[in-house]
C-alpha positions in Angstrom: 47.2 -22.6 38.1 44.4 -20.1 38.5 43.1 -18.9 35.5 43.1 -14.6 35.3 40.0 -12.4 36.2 37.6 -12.4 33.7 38.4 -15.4 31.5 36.4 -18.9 31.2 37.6 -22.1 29.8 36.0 -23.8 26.3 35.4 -26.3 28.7 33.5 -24.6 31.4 31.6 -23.2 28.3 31.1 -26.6 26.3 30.1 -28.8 29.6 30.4 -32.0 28.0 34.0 -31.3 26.3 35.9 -34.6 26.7 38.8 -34.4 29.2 41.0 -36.5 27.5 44.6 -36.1 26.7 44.0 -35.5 22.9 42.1 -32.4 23.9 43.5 -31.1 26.9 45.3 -28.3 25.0 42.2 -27.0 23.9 40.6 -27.2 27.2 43.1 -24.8 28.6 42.2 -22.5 26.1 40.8 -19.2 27.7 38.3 -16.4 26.1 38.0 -12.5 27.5 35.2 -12.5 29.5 34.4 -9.2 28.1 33.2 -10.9 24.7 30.1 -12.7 26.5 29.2 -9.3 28.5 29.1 -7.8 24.7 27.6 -10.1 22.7 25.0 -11.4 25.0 22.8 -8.1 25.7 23.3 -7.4 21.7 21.7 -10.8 20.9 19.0 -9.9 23.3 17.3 -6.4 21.8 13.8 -6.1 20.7 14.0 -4.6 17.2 10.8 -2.6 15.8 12.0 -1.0 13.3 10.2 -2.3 10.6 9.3 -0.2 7.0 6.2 1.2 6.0 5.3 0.0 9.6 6.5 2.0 12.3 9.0 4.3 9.8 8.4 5.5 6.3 10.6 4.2 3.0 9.5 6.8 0.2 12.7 9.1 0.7 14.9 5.8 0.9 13.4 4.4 -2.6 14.1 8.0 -4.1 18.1 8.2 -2.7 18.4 4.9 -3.5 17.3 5.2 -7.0 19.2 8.6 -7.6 22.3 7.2 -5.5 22.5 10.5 -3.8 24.4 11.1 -0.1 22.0 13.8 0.5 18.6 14.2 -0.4 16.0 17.4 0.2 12.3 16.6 0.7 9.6 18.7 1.6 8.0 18.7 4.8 4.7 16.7 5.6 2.6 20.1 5.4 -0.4 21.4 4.1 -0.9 23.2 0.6 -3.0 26.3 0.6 -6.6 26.6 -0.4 -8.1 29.8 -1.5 -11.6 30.4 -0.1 -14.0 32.6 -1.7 -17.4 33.6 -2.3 -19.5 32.1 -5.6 -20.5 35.6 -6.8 -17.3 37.0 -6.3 -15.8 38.4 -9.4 -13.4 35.8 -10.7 -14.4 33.2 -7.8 -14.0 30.1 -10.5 -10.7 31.4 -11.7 -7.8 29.1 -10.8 -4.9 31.1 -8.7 -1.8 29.1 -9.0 -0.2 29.2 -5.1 2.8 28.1 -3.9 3.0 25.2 -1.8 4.4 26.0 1.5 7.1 24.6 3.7 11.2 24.6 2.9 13.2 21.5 1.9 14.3 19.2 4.7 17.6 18.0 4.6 18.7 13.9 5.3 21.8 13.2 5.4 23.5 9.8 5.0 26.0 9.9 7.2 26.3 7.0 9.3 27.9 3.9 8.6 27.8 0.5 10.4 30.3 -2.1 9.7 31.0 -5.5 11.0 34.0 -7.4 10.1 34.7 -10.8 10.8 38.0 -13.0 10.3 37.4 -16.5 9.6 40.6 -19.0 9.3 39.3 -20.2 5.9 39.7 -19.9 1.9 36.7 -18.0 1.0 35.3 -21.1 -0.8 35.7 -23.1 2.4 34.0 -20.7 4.4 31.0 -20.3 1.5 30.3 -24.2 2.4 31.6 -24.2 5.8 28.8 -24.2 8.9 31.5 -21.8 10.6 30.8 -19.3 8.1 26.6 -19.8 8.9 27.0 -20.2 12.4 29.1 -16.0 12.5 26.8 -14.7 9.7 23.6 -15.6 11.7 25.4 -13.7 14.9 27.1 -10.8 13.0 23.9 -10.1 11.0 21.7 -10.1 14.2 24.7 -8.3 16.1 24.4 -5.8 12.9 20.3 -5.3 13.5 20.3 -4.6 16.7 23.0 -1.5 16.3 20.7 -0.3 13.3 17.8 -0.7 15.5 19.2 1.8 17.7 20.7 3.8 15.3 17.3 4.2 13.9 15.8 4.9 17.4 18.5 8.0 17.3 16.4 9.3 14.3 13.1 9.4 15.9 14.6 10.8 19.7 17.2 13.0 18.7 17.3 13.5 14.9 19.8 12.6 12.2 22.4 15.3 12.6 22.2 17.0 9.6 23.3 20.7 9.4 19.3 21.3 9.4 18.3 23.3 13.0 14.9 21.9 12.0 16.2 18.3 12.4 16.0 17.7 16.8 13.5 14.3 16.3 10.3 14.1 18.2 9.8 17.0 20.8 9.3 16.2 24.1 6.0 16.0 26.1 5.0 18.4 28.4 4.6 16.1 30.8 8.2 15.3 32.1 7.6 13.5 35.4 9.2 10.0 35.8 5.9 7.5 36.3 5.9 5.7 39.1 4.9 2.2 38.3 3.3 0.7 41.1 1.3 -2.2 41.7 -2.4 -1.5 40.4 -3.5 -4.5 43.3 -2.4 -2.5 46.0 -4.8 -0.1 47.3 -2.7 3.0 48.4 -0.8 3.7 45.6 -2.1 1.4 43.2 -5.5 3.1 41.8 -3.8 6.3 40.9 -0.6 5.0 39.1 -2.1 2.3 37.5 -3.2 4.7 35.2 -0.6 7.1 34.9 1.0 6.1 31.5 -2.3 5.5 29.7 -3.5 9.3 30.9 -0.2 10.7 29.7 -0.5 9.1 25.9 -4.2 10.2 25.7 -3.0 13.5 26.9 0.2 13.3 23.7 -2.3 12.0 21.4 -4.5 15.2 22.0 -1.9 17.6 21.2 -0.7 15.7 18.1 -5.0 15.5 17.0 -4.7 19.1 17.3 -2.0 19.8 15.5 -3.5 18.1 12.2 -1.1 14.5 13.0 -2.7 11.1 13.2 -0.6 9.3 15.4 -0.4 5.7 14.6 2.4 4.3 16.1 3.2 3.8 20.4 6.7 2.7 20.8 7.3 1.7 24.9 10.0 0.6 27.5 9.4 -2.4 29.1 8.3 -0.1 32.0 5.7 0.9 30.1 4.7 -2.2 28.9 4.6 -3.3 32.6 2.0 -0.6 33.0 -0.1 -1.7 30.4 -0.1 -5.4 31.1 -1.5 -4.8 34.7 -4.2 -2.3 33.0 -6.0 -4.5 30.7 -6.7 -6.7 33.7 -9.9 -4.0 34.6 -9.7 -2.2 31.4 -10.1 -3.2 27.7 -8.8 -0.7 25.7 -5.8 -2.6 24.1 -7.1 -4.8 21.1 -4.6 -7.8 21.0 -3.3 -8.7 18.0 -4.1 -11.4 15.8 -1.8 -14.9 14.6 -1.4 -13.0 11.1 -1.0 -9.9 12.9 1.9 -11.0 15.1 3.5 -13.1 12.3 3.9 -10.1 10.1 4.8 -7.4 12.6 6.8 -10.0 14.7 7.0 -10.3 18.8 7.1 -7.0 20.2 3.8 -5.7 18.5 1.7 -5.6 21.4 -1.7 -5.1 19.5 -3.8 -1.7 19.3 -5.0 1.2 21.0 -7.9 4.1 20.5 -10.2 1.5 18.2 -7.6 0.1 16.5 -5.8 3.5 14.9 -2.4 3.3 17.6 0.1 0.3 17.0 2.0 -0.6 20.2 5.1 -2.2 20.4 7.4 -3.0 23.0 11.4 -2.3 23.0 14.0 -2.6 25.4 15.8 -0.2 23.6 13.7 2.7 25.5 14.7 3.1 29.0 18.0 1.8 28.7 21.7 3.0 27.8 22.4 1.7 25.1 26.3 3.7 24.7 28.4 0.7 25.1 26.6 -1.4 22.2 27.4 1.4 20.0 30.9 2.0 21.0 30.6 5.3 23.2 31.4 6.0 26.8 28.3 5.3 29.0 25.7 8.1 29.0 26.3 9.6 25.7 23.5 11.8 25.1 22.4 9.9 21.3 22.5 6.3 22.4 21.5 6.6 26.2 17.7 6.3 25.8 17.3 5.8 30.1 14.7 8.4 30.2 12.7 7.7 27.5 9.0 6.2 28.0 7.4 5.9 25.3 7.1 8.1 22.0 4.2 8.6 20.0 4.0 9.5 16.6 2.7 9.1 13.2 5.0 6.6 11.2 5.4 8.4 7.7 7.2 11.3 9.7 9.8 9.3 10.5 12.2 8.9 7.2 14.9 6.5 7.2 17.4 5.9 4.3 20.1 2.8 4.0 22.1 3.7 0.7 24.4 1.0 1.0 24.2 -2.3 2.0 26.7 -5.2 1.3 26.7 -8.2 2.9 29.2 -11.8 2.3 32.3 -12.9 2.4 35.5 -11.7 0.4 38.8 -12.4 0.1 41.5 -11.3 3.2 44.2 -13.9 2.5 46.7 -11.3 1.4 46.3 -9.9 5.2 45.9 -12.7 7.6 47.0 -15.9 5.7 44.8 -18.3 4.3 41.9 -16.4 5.5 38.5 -14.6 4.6 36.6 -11.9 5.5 32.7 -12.0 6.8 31.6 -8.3 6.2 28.3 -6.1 6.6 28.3 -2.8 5.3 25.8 -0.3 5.6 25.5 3.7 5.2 22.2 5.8 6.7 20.5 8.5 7.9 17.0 9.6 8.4 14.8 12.2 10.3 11.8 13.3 11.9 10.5 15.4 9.0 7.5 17.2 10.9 7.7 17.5 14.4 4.1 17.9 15.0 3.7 14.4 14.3 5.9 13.1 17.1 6.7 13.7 21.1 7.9 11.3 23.1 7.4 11.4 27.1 11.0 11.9 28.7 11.2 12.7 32.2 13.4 15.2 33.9 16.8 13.1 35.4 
């Protein structure tokens, strides 16, 4: 009998399943296709989101601490200095002032859960390599949506009731790059260089509004464009074994003389709705049109208040079973947009 659209056999999946009688009930065993289409481009997601590295942790140590829900930080800003002339009456008397800027708002309010039924006692499954084999995938399946959760920070901001809180602005530069091939001579010369002139450009504005940008997160688009540069140009300092080994795969090396951090995520320039449970195209997850963003990593404030992860008891609802669980609750923000932009072009 033909099997239904969409389903595959444990044996077409296990190749070398034995085809005898004693195990020909399980080889008629079908999955939904739908579960491979799912899993696989989760497993697959370049995650650089990494603390005190490309985001910054003192607001998470402070609601963690305080176990608050909300917490109100000032913005990165300057205090003010009074300037005055040495023979001035009372130039060397101290006039407190009032730093300024108003509170920012982050709000925890995002949760990620995975749940995962396993047909074991709970002590079974502790010493089972069942239980080892779903951790490893629901943990990594459980990074990849944070990863992009905390992308949602940095591009759109963290939906607090703060107007303030919209994520990196956008650069003024809003046409879609045309990567061609540097080798070939018509088009090649001029769009070669077309995302390298559009970050120096960012980077200017951000100088000049007091940031230091120190962080370059790209599509692989971008990254395509700045593998076929540093064939003719050497402005991209690659990273060391130590380096790489501490800031993992996707750390591409440096820019500007070593002060811009570059790394690579497929995350940028791709929808990324259906991972996160939403129709294709919504407007926080779908990241299509998104090349790169460029911004000074303490701006970027990320908070996890919660986090639980093992296995508990679910016998009482499925019988004779456990339950593999990750819990986590977050929220973060952009909390000065002069220290951010990120190159979107125009659909």
């Amino acid at each position: 009998m033909a099997l239904p659209m969409g389903t595959i056999t444990l044996s077409q999946v296990f190749q070398n399943w034995a085809m005898d009688s004693t195990q020909a009930g399980m080889n008629a065993l079908t999955v939904d296709a739908g579960v491979v289409d799912i899993l696989e481009p989760i497993l697959f997601k370049d995650k650089v989101m990494q603390p005190s590295i490309t985001y910054a942790t003192d607001v998470h140590n402070l609601m963690v601490d305080a176990r608050f829900a909300v917490a109100f930080i000032r913005k990165l800003d300057k205090i003010k200095v009074t300037v005055t002339t040495a023979t001035a009456d009372g130039a060397f008397r101290v006039v407190p002032t009032q730093a300024n800027g108003d509170f920012l708002e982050i709000k925890c309010n995002d949760v990620l859960k995975v749940g995962e039924v396993l047909p074991m006692p709970v002590d079974a499954a502790r010493v089972s390599g069942q239980y080892a084999d779903r951790l490893a995938v629901a943990a990594e399946s459980y990074d990849e949506c944070r990863e992009i959760m905390y992308m949602s920070y940095l591009i759109g901001g963290g939906n607090s009731n703060d107007p303030t809180d919209t994520g990196a602005p956008a650069s003024p530069n809003t046409n879609r790059t045309a990567f061609a091939n540097p080798l070939d001579p018509t088009t090649g010369a001029v769009n070669a260089n077309e995302v390298y002139n559009s970050i120096v450009a960012d980077r200017k504005i951000l100088i000049k509004q007091g940031a230091r940008p120190d962080t370059l997160l790209i599509s692989p688009d971008t990254e395509e464009s700045f593998l076929q540069r540093i064939g003719n140009r050497t402005y991209i300092t690659s990273p060391s074994e130590t380096e790489r080994a501490a800031l993992g795969a996707m750390y591409q090396g440096t820019l500007f003389a070593g002060t811009v951090r570059v790394f690579s995520t497929n995350v940028l320039g791709d929808d990324n709705s259906a991972l996160m449970g939403a129709t294709a195209g919504t407007a926080r997850w779908d990241y299509t049109n998104v090349e790169y963003i460029l911004y000074d990593h303490r701006t970027l404030s990320i908070v996890n208040i919660s986090y639980f992860m093992g296995v508990i008891e679910y016998g009482q609802i499925v019988h004779n079973s456990s339950l593999l669980s990750i819990f986590t609750i977050t929220g973060g923000r952009v909390r000065n947009t002069q220290r951010a932009i990120a190159k979107k072009f125009a659909p």
